[in-house]
C-alpha positions as CSV (number, residue, x, y, z in Angstrom):
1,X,93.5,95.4,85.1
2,X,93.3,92.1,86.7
3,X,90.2,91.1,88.1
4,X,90.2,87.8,89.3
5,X,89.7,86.7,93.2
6,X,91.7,84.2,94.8
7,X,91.5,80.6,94.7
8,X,91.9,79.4,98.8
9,X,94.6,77.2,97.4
10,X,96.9,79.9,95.6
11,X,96.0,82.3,98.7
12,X,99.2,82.5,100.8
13,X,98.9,85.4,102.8
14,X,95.3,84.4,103.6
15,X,96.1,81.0,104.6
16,X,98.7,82.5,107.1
17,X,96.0,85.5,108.6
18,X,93.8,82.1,109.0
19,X,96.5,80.5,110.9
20,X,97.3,83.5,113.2
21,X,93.4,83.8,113.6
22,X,93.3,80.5,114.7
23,X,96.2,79.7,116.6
24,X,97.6,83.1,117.6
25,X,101.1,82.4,115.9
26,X,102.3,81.5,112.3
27,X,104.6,79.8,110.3
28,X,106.9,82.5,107.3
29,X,105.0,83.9,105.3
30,X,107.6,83.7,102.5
31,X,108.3,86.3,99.4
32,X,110.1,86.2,96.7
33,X,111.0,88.2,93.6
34,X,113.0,88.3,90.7
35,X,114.2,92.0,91.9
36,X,115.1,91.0,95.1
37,X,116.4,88.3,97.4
38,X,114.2,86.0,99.7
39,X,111.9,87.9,102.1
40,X,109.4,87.4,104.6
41,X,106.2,89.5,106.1
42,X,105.9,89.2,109.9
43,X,102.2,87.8,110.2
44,X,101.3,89.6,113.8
45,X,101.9,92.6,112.0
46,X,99.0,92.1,110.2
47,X,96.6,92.0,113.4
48,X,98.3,95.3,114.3
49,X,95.9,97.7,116.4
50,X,95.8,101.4,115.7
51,X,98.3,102.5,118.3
52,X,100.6,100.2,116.8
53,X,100.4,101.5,113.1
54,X,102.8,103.7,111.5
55,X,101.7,107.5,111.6
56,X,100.8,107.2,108.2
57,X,98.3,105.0,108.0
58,X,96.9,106.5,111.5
59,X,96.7,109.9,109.6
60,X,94.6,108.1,107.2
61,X,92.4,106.4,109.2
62,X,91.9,110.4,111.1
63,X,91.2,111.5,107.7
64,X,88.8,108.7,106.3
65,X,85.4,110.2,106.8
66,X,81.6,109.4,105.2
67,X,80.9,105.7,103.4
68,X,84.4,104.5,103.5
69,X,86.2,101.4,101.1
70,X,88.7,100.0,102.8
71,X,90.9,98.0,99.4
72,X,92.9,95.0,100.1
73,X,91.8,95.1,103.9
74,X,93.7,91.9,104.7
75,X,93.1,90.9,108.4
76,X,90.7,93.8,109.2
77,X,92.6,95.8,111.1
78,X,91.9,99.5,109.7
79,X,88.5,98.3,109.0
80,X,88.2,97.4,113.0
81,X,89.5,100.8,114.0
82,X,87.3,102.8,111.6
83,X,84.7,101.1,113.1
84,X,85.7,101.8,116.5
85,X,85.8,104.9,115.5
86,X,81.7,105.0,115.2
87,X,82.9,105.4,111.0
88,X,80.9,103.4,107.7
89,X,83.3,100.9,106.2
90,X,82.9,98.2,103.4
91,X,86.2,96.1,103.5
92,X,86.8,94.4,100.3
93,X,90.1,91.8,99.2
94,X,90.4,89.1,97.2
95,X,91.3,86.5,99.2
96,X,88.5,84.5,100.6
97,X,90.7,83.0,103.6
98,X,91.4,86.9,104.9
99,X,87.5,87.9,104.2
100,X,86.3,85.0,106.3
101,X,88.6,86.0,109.5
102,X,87.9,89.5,108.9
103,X,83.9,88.7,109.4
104,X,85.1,86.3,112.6
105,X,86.7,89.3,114.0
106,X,84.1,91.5,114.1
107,X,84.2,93.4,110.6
108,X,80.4,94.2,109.9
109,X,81.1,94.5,106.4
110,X,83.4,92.8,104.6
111,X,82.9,91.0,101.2
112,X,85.3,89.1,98.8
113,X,85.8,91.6,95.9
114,X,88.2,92.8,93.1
115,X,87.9,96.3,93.2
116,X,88.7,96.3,89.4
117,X,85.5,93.9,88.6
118,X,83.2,96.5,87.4
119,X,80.3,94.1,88.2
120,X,81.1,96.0,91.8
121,X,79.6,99.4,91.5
122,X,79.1,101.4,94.9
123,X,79.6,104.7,95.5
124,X,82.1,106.4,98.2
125,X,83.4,109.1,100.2
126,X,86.9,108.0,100.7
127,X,88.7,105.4,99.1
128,X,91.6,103.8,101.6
129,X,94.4,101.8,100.2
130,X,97.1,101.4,102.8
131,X,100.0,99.3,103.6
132,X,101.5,100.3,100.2
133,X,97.6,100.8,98.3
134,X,99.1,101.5,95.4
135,X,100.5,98.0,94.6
136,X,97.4,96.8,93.9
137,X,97.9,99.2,90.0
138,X,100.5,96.7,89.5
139,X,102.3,99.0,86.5
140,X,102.5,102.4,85.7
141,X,100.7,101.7,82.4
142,X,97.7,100.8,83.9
143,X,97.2,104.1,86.1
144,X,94.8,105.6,83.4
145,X,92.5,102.6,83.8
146,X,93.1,102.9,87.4
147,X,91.7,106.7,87.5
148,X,89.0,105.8,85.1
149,X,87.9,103.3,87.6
150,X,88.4,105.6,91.0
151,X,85.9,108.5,88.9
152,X,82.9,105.6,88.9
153,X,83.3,104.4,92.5
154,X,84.2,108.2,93.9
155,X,81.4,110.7,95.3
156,X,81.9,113.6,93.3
157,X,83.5,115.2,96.9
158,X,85.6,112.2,97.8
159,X,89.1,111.2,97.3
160,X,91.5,108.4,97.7
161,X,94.0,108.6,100.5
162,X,96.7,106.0,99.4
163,X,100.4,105.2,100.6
164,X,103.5,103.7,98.5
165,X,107.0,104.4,99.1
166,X,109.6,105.6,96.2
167,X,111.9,102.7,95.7
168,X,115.1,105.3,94.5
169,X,117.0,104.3,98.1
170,X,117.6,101.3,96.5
171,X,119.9,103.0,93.8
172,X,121.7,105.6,96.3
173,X,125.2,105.4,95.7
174,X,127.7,106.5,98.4
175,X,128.2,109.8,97.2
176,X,124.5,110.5,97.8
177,X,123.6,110.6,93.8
178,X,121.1,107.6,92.6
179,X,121.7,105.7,89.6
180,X,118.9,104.4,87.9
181,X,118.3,102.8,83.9
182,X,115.6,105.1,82.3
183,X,115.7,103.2,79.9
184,X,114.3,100.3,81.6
185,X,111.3,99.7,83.2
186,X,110.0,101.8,86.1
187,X,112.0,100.9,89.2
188,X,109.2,101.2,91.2
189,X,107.6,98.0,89.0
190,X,108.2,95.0,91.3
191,X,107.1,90.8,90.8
192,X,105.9,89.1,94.0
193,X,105.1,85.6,94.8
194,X,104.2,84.8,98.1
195,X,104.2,81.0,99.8
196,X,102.9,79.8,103.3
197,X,103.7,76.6,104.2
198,X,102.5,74.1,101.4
199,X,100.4,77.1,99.8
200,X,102.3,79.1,96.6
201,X,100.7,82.0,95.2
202,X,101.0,83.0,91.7
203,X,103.5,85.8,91.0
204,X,102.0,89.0,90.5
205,X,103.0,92.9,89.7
206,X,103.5,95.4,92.7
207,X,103.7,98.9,91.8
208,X,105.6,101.2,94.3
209,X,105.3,104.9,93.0
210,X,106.8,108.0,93.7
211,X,104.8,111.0,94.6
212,X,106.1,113.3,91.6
213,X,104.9,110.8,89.3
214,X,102.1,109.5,90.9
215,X,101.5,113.2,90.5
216,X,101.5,113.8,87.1
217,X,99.3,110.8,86.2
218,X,96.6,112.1,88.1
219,X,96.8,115.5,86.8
220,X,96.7,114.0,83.4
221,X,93.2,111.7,84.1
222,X,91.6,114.5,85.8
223,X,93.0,114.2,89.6
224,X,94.7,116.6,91.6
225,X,97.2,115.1,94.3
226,X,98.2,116.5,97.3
227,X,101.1,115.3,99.6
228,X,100.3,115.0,102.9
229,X,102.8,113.1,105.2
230,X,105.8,112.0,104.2
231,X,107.5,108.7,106.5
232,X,110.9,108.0,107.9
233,X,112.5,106.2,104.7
234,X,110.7,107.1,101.4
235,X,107.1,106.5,102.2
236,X,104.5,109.3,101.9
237,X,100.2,109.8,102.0
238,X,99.0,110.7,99.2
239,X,95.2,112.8,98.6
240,X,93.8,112.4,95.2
241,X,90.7,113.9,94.9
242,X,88.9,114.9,91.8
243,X,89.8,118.1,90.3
């Protein structure tokens, strides 16, 4: 698993939360990948306040209760409304640029951290990884590390409550079937690189997973998952608690 932090001149996405912090607009934040054609991630959506989140990541926040770690926390935003919520929560990401806003905007703790550096060894109630938290496993062959590494930061009560989307809309044929290469990669295994103005990121992995198999990895490195809202086009909560 990777466990490197973020240099602030390889940090796209946090130079452009810096810049919306700041100046209450941005510039594109840019994305590309070998997958798919040019994109771009609207920056105020970032600063989004609870009543403007998707009911998914609402249903999370409602569900997120004792010492709460709040993964790849970006802007702050969850954090903010956790806290609002009179709840305990230590945001952690990797980009220095979105730690140092989050801290500016109120977030009471919030530290620059790789949740796969196991020089970081807390212990927690509920683990949060929104906004598609399951990226951050980058490949499917690295969810048995992943579970190894939730079982030393989880209370033996907690659980993870994470959201992905499964990626098979992408393969629907007219008829309604899906055609996809099993004999290829995962097509939920994605490459990113992300550029803000003058600032490129390196390319890294994005893994977007589908709940069946998502499923069966946990139930194979001692989790149990448990489906609990499913979105409007392929995105779902997940529950993954220790069995």
């Amino acid at each position: 698993m990777n466990t490197a932090l973020l240099s602030t001149d390889k940090d796209p996405m946090g130079a452009a939360i810096a810049d919306y912090f700041k100046r209450h607009k941005a510039d594109r934040l840019r994305v590309f990948s070998s997958q798919f054609d040019e994109d771009e991630i609207p920056v105020k959506e970032l600063f989004r306040t609870e009543k403007q989140m998707p009911v998914l990541e609402r249903s999370a926040l409602q569900l997120a209760t004792g010492k709460i770690l709040d993964v790849g926390a970006g802007s702050g935003c969850h954090s903010l409304a956790l806290q609002e919520a009179g709840k305990d929560v230590h945001a952690i990401d990797i980009s220095p640029l979105s730690v140092e806003v989050m801290l500016q905007r109120g977030v009471r703790h919030a530290t620059l951290t790789n949740l796969f550096d196991e020089h970081f060894y807390e212990s927690y109630d509920t683990i949060l990884m929104l906004m598609n938290g399951s990226g951050i496993i980058g490949k499917l062959e690295n969810l048995p590390a992943f579970f190894r590494r939730m079982k030393q930061l989880l209370r033996p009560s907690g659980c993870i409550l994470m959201d992905s989307s499964d990626l098979r809309y992408l393969f629907e044929e007219e008829d309604g079937s899906f055609v996809i290469d099993l004999a290829g990669d995962y097509y939920g295994e994605v490459d990113f690189q992300m550029q803000y103005k003058d600032v490129q990121g390196e390319s890294f992995n994005w893994l977007y997973i589908d709940f069946q198999t998502l499923s069966l990895y946990a139930a194979e490195n001692g989790f149990r998952a448990e489906l609990l809202k499913e979105g409007k086009h392929y995105d779902y909560l997940a529950k993954l608690t220790l069995k």
